[in-house]
C-alpha positions as CSV (number, residue, x, y, z in Angstrom):
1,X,97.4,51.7,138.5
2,X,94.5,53.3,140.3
3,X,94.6,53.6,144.2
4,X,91.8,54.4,146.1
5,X,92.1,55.4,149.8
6,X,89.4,56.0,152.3
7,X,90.4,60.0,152.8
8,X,92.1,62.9,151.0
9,X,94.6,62.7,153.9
10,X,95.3,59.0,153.1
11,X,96.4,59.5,149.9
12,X,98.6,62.3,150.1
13,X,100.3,61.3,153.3
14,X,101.1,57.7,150.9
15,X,101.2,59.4,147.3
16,X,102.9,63.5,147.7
17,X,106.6,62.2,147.9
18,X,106.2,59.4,144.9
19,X,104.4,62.2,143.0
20,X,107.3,64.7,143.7
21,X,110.1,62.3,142.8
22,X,108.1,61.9,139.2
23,X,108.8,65.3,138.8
24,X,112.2,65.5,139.3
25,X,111.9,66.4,142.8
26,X,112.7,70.5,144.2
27,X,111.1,73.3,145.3
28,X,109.2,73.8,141.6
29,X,107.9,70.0,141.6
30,X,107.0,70.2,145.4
31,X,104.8,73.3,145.1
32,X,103.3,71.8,141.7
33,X,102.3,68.6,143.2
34,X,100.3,70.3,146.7
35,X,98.6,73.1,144.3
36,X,97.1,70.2,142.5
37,X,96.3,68.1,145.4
38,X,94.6,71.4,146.8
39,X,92.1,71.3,143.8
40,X,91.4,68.0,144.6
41,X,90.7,68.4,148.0
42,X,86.7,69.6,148.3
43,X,85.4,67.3,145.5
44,X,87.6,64.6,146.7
45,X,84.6,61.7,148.0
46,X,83.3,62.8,144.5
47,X,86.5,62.5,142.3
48,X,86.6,58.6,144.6
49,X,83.8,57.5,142.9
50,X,83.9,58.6,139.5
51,X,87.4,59.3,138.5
52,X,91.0,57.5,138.2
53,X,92.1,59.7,141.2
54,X,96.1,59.1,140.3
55,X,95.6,60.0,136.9
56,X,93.7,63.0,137.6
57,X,96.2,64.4,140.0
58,X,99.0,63.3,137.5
59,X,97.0,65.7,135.3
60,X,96.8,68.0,137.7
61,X,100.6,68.5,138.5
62,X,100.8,68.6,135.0
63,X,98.9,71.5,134.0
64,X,100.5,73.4,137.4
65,X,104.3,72.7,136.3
66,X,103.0,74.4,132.6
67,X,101.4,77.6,134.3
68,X,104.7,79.5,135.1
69,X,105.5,79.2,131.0
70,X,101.9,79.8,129.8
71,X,102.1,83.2,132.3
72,X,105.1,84.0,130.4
73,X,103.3,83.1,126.6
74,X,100.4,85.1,127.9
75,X,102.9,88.1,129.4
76,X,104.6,88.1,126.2
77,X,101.5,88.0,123.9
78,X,100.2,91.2,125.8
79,X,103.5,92.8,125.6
80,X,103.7,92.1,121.9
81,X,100.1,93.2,121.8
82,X,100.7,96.7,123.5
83,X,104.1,97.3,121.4
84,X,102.0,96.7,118.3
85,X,99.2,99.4,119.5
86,X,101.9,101.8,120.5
87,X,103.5,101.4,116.8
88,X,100.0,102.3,115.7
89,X,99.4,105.1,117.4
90,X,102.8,106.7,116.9
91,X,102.2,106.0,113.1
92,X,98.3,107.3,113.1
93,X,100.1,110.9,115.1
94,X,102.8,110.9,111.8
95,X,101.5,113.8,109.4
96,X,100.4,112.3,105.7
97,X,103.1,113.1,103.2
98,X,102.1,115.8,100.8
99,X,100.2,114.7,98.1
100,X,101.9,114.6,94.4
101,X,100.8,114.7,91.6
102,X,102.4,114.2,87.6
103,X,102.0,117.9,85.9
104,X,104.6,118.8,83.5
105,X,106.3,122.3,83.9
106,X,106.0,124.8,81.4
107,X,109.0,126.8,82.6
108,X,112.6,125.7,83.4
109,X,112.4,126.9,86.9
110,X,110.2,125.8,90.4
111,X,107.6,127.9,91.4
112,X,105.2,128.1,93.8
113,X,101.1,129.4,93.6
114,X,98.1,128.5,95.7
115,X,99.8,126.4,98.0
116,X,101.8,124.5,95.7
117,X,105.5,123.3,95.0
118,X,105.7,122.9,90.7
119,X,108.9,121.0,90.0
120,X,109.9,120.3,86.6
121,X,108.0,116.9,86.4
122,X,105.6,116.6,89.6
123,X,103.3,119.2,91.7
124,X,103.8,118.9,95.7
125,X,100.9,120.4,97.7
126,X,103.0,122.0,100.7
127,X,100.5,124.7,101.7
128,X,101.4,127.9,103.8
129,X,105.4,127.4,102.7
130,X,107.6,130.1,102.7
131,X,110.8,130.7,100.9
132,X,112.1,128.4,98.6
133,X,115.3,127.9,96.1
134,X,116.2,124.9,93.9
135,X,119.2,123.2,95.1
136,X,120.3,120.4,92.5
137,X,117.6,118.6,90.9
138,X,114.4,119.5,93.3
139,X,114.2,122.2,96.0
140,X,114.8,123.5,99.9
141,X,111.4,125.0,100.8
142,X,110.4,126.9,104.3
143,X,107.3,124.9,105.5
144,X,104.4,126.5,107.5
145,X,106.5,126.2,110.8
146,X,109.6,127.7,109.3
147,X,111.3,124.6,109.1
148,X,113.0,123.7,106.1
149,X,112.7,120.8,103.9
150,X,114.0,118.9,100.8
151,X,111.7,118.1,98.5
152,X,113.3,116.3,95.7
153,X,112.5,116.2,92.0
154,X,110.2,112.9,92.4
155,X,108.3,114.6,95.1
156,X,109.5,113.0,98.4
157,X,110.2,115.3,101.1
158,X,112.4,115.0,103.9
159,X,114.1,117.4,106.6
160,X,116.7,119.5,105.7
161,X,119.4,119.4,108.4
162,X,122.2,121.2,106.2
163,X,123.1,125.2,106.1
164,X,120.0,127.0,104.5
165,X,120.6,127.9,101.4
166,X,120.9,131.2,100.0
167,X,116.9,132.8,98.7
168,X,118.2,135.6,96.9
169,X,117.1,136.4,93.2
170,X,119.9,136.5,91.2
171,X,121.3,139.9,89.5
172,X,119.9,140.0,86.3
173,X,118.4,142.9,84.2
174,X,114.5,142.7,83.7
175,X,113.6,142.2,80.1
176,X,113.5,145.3,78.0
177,X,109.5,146.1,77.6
178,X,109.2,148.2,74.4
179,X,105.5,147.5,74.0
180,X,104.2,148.6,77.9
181,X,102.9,145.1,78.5
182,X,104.2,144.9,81.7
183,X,104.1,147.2,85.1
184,X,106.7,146.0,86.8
185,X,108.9,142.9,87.5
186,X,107.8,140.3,90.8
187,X,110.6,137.9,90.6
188,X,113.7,136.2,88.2
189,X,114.9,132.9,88.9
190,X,117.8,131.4,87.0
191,X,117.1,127.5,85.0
192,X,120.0,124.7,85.7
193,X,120.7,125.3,81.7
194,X,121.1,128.9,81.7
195,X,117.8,130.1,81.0
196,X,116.4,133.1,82.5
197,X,112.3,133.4,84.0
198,X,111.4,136.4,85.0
199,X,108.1,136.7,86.9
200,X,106.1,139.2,85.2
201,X,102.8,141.6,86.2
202,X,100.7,142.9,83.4
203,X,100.0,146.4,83.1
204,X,96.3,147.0,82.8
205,X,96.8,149.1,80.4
206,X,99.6,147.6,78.0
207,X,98.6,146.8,74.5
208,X,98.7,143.0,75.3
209,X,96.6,142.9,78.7
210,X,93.8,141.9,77.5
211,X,95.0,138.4,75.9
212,X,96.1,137.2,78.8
213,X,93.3,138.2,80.6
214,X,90.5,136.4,78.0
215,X,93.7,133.5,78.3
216,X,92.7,133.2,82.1
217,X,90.6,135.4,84.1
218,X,92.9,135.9,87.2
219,X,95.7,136.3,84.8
220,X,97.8,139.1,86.1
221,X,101.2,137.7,86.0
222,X,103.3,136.0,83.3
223,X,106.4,134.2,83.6
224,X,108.6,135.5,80.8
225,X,111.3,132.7,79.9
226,X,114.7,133.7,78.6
227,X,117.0,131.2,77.0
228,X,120.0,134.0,78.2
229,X,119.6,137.0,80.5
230,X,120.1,139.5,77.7
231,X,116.8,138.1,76.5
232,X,116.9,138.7,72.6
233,X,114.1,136.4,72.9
234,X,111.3,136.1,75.0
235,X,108.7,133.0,75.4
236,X,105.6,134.1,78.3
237,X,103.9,131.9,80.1
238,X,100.4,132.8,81.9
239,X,100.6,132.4,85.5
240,X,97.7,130.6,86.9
241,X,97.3,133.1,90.0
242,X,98.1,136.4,91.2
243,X,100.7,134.7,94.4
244,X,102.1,133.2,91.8
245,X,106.6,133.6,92.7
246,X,109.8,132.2,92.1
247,X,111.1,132.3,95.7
């Protein structure tokens, strides 16, 4: 039903309580209903003319009941909002994991050169790492803060929170060198199935020097593989780079 009263005043002194008791009545209704009779107030000789005046205030109490639960939608969205940045930004400080990459070993033993971890079946860039020594099927490596880390035989690395294990060579004769091809021995490292690598450097002047040198011109290592540490039989194995080691 549309009322229409000379003044502002007229109609709230004969319309506030009837508007409360729609609500429900209280303190929440109360304050709803004179916030939206305050908007109405300046434009009222205006609203008088144009406007179903008890509808629009109806409308009025309406919206200002639903602004305590939209400041909590919009409180929640920018929480939400905020907690999703922060995620972001923790996961943009994460550091990449290494890159890997398929590369098939040609020893039976990890070893590391120019920055990278060679594992049986996958290369793991891990540059600046220290010490390393296979432990099952991958390896516990020193990274560039001296930290150490598991990296397993698919390539995934995590931290290693366990004892460090132990990065000495194992005691085992070099192989015997009848020929003078090498100088001297770098490093040994034992295989999972008993095989034997020893890390090898080339004597400049050994008779066999010079094919692994046309083989690879920074040749000046070999790793010299061992089915059994007496090594009746030896299989070599250029080594890509000079830094080239088993530990």
């Amino acid at each position: 039903m549309e009322v229409r009263m000379d003044t502002y005043d007229d109609f709230v002194a004969a319309r506030r309580s009837a508007l409360v008791e729609e609500q429900g009545g209280g303190a929440a209704a109360e304050a709803a209903v004179d916030r939206a009779l305050a908007r109405c107030r300046r434009s009222w000789a205006r609203l008088e003319q144009t406007t179903d005046v008890e509808a629009h205030v109806r409308d009025l109490v309406a919206e200002e009941l639903d602004r305590p639960r939209r400041r909590r939608l919009t409180a929640w969205s920018l929480a939400g909002v905020a907690a999703v940045a922060a995620l972001a930004v923790v996961v943009s400080l994460l550091p990449a994991p290494p890159e890997v990459r398929e590369e098939a070993n040609p020893v039976p033993v990890p070893w590391y050169a120019d920055g990278e971890l060679h594992l049986a079946e996958v290369v793991v860039a891990l540059p600046g790492a220290g010490r390393f020594a296979a432990v099952d099927d991958g390896v516990v490596i020193e990274d560039a803060d001296d930290r150490l880390l598991k990296v397993d035989a698919d390539g995934d690395v995590s931290d290693f929170d366990e004892e460090a294990p132990s990065f000495s060579e194992p005691d085992v004769a070099a192989p015997y060198d009848r020929r003078g091809t090498f100088s001297r021995r770098v490093g040994v490292a034992e295989g999972r199935d008993g095989a034997v690598v020893h890390l090898m450097e080339l004597s400049v002047s050994g008779p066999d020097a010079g094919v692994f040198v046309r083989l690879s011109e920074s040749a000046r290592r070999v790793f010299v593989v061992c089915d059994e540490p007496a090594c009746p039989v030896m299989r070599t194995v250029t080594a890509p780079t000079t830094d080239a080691r088993l530990r």
